[in-house]
C-alpha positions in Angstrom: 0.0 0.0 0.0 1.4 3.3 -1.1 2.2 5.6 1.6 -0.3 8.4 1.2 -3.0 6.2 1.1 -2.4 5.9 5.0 -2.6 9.9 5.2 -5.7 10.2 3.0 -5.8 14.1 3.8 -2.3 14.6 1.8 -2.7 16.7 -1.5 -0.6 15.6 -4.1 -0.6 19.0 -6.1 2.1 17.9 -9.0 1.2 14.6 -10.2 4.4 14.2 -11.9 6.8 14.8 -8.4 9.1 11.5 -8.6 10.1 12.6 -12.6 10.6 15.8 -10.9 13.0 14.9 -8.1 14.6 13.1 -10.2 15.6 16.1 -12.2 16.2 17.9 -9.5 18.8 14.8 -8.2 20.6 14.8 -11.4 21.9 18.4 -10.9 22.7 18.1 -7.0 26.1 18.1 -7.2 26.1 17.5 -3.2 24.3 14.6 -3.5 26.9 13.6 -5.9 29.5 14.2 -3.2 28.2 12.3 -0.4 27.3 9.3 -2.9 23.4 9.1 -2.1 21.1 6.9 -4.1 17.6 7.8 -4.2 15.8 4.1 -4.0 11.8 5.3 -3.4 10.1 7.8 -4.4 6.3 8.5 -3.4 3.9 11.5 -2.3 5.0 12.7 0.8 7.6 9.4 1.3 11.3 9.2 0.4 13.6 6.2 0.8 17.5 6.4 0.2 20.7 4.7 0.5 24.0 5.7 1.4 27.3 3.2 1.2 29.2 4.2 4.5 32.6 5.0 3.4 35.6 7.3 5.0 34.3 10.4 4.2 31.2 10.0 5.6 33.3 8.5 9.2 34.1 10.5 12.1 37.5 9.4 13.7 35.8 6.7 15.5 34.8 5.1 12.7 31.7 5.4 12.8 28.7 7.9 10.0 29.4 11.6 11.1 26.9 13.8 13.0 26.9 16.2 10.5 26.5 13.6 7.9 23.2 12.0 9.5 21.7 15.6 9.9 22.2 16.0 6.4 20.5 13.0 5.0 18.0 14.3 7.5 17.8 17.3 6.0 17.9 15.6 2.7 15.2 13.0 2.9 12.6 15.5 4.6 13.1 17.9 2.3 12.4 16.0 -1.1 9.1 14.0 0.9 7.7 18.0 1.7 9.0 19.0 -1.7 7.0 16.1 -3.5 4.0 17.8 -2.6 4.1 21.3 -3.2 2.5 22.8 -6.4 5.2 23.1 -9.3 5.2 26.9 -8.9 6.3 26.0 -5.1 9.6 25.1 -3.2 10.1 24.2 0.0 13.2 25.3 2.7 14.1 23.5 6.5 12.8 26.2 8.7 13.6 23.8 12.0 15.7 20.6 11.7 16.0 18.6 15.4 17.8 15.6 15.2 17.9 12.7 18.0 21.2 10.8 18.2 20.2 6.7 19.0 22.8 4.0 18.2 26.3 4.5 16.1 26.1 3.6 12.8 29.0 1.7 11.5 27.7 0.7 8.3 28.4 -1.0 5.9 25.1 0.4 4.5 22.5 3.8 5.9 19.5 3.5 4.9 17.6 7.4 5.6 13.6 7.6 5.3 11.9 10.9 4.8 8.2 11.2 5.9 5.4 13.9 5.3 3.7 13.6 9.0 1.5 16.7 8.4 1.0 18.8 5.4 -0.8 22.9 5.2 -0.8 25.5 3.0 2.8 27.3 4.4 4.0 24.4 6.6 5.0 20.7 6.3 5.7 18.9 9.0 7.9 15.6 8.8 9.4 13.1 10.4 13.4 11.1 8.8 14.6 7.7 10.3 18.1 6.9 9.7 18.8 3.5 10.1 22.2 1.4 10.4 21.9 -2.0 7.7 24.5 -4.9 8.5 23.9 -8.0 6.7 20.2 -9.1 8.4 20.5 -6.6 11.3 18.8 -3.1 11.2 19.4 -0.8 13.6 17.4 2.5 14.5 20.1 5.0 14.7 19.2 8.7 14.6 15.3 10.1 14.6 14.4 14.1 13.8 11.7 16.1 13.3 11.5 18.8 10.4 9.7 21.9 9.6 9.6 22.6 5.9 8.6 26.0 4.8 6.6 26.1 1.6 7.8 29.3 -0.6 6.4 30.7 -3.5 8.7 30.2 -6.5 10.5 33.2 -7.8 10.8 33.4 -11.6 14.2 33.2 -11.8 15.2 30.6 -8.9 15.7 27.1 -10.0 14.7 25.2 -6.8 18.0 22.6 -5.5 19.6 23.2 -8.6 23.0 24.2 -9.4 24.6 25.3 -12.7 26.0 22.6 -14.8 29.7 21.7 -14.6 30.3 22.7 -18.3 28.4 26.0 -17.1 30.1 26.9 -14.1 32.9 24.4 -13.3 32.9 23.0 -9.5 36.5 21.9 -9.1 35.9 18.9 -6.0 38.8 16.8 -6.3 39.8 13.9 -3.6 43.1 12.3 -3.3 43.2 8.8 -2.6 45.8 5.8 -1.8 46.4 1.9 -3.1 48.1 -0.3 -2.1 50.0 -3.2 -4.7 51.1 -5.9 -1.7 53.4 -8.3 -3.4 53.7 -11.5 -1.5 56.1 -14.4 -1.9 55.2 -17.9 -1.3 58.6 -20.3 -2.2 56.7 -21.5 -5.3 55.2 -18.4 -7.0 54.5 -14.6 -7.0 51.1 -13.6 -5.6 49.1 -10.5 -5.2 46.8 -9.6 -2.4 43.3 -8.5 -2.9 40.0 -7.2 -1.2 37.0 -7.8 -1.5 34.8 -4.2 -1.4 31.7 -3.7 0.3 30.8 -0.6 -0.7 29.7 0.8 -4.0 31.2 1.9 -6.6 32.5 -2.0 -7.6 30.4 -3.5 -4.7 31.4 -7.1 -4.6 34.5 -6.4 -6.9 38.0 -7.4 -6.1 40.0 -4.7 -5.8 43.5 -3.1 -3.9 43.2 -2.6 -0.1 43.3 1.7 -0.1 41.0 4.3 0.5 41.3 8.2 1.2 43.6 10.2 2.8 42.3 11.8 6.0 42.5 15.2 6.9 45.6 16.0 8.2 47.3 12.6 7.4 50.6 12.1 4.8 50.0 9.9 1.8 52.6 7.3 3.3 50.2 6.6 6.6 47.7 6.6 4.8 48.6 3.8 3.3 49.6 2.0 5.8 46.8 2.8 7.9 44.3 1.3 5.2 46.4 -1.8 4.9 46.1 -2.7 8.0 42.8 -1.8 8.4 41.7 -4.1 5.3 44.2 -6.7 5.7 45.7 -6.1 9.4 49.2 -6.4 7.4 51.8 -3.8 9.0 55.3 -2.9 9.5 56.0 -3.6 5.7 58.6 -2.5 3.0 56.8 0.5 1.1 57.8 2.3 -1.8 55.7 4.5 -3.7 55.2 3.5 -7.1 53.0 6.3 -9.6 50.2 8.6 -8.9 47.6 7.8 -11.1 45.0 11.1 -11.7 42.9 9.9 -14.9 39.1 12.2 -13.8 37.6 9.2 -15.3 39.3 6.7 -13.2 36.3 7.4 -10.5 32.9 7.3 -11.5 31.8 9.1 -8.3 33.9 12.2 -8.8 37.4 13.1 -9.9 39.8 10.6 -7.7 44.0 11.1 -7.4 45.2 7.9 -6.3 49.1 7.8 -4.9 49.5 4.0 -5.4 52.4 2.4 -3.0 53.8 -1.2 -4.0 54.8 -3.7 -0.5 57.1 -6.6 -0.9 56.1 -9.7 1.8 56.6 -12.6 2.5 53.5 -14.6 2.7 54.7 -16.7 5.9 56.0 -14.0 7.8 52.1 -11.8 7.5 49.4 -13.4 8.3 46.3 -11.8 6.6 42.9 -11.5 8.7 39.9 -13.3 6.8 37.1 -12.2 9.3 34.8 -9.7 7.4 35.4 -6.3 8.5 33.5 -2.7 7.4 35.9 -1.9 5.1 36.4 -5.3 2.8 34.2 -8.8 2.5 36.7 -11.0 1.6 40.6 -11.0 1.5 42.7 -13.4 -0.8 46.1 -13.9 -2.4 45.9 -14.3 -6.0 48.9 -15.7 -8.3 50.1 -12.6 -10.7 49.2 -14.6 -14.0 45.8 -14.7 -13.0 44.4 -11.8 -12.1 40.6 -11.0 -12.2 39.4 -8.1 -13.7 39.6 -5.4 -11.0 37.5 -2.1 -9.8 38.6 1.4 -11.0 41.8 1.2 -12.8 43.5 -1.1 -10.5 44.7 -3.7 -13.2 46.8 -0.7 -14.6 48.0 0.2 -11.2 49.4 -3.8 -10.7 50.6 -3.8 -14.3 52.8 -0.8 -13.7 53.8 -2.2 -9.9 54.7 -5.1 -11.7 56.7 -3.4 -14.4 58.8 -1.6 -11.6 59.5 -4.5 -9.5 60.9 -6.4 -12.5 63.0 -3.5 -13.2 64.1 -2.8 -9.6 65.2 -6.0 -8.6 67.8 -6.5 -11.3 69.8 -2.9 -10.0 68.4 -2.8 -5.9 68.5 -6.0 -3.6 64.8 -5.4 -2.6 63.9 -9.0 -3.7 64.9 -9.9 -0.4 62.0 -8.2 1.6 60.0 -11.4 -0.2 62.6 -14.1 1.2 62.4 -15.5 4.5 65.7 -14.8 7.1 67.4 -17.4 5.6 67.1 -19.0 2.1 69.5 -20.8 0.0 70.9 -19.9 -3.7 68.7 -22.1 -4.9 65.3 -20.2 -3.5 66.7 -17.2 -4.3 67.1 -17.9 -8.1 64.0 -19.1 -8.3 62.6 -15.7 -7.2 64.4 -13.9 -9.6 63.4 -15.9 -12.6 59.8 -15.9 -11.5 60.0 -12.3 -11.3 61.8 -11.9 -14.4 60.0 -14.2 -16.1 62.7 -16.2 -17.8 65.7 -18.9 -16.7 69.0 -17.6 -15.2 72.0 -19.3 -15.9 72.8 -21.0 -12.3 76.6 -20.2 -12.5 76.4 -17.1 -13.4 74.2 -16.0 -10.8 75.7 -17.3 -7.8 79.4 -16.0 -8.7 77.7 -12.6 -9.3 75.0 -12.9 -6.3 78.2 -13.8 -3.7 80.6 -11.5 -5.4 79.0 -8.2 -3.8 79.6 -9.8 -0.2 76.5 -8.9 0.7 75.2 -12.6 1.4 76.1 -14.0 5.0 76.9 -17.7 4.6 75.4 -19.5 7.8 76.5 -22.8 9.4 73.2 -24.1 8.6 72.2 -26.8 6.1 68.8 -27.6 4.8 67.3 -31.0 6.5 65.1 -34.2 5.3 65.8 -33.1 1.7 66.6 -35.9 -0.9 69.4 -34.1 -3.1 72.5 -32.7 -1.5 71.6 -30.3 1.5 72.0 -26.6 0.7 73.2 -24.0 2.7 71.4 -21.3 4.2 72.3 -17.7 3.7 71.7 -14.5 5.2 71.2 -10.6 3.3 73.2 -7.8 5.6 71.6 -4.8 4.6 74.3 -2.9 6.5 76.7 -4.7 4.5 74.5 -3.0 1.4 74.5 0.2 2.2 78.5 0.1 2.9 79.0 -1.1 -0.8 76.9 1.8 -1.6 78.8 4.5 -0.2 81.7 3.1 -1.9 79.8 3.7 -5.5 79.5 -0.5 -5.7 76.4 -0.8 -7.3 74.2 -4.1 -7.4 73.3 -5.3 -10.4 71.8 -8.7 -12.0 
């Protein structure tokens, strides 16, 4: 049963409201911002959705005051707004809003309602509720007065000039993360599952925006923990990537940052958390299709690292404390993509003196038993002052 059938007294003076709002919505470039989707439309009711993500979070984690007074605002003013006559508009004269429960997401769901409507005055009621998987959760109530205004001639009523018109420059900078992991066998690359739309349900990069305040860098490791609870990892940062198109919700700068793990030594969380569904190494030669641009990210992480590792020793962030020759060959020619000539590489690999040799031999093996070595950065960075440069 349609809403205003309940409230029989309700006047629905412009028949065509909901292709109305929905012009209106298409030129709200603040509804834009904050990423909410209109779901319902009817006379005097208003149903919308909004995907928590960090700009909507206070420090806490958890939707912003100022935020749930908005969609408030929002929902009660487009329920009063369906009803007045075209030549009408409508303006919050009091907005009171009750604080309940936290809402930590990962979806808001905000309800407008038309509780009382008269000829200068419409009085309404929003809900705003917290939606977790089959859980709903009343979080904020308020009460609104809507003012209904005649229209002047030359006021467009919630609408803004076009972009092409009068250009609104709202640009947010963002960080991803490239986590390159090393399991003895094969390179992999670590992905997240998003809960949030754009890409809901896609795999993408753990990252997310920079925070008022914060440096790229901690932002970056901030979000891979959060996502991944991964921390105290090598980070380098790799290309900013500032396509407008790379977005669909607005015009995203993303400073992407490559990490070098190995998968033994970093656990990765499974449990769900608010910021990803799912978390899961994938091998480098197959990976899925990802949100945004984030396969063009990996390929140019990728490109680096197989560049890098031939003139810098940062292949051994992905080896465990000790490896032999032989495991650290094979992570060159996987990275590399192509055989190394076993000589070669071990009179070149030992010739810098960088490799510790350690009085330990592998065990229960069937060939000969290898021994273990050891990389000393400090040994490194001595060779470097002296202008020796690695090189494979």
């Amino acid at each position: 049963m349609a809403y205003h059938q309940f409230y029989p007294t309700f006047t629905v003076h412009n028949p065509d409201f909901k292709q109305r709002i929905q012009e209106v919505l298409k030129t709200q470039y603040f509804m834009k911002y904050i990423h909410f989707e209109l779901t319902y439309i009817d006379a005097g009711y208003i149903e919308g959705w909004l995907t928590l993500q960090d700009i909507h979070k206070q420090g806490l984690g958890f939707l912003h005051g100022g935020v749930t007074a908005t969609l408030c605002d929002i929902v009660t003013g487009f329920a009063a707004f369906s009803l007045v006559p075209q030549n009408q508009y409508v303006v919050t004269g009091d907005l009171k809003v009750s604080y309940l429960n936290p809402a930590v997401g990962p979806r808001i769901q905000a309800i407008g309602k038309v509780l009382k409507q008269g000829k200068m005055l419409t009085f309404c009621e929003a809900e705003i509720w917290n939606i977790n998987e089959n859980t709903k959760t009343l979080c904020a109530i308020a009460n609104a007065i809507m003012v209904n205004m005649d229209l002047p001639s030359t006021f467009k009523p919630y609408i803004i000039p076009k972009l092409s018109e009068n250009p609104v420059q709202s640009i947010k900078v963002a960080v991803d993360n490239v986590v390159f992991g090393w399991n003895g066998e094969e390179i992999h690359l670590l992905l997240v599952k998003r809960n949030f739309e754009p890409y809901r349900d896609k795999w993408a990069l753990p990252g997310g925006f920079i925070e008022y305040g914060e440096n790229a860098e901690k932002a970056s490791l901030r979000k891979l923990f959060e996502e991944t609870s991964i921390e105290k990892v090598f980070l380098e940062q790799l290309y900013t990537f500032s396509d407008k198109d790379r977005d669909p919700r607005m015009h995203v700068i993303s400073i992407a940052y490559y990490a070098l793990i190995n998968m033994k030594k970093h656990q990765i969380t499974q449990d769900k958390n608010m910021h990803s569904s799912a978390i899961q190494w994938v091998d480098v030669r197959n990976i899925p299709p990802l949100a945004f641009d984030h396969n063009q990210i990996v390929d140019t992480a990728l490109q680096r690292l197989k560049s890098k590792i031939t003139y810098t020793p940062i292949g051994f962030e992905l080896l465990p404390d000790k490896f032999t020759l032989s495991e650290l060959q094979l992570l060159y020619e996987k990275i590399l993509n192509r055989k190394i000539d076993k000589r070669n590489f071990r009179k070149k690999i030992l010739s810098f003196g960088m490799l510790e040799p350690l009085q330990e031999y592998q065990k229960n093996v069937r060939h000969r038993a290898a021994q273990y070595y050891r990389f000393n950065p400090e040994k490194y960075a001595e060779l470097s002052q002296k202008g020796i440069h690695f090189e494979i």
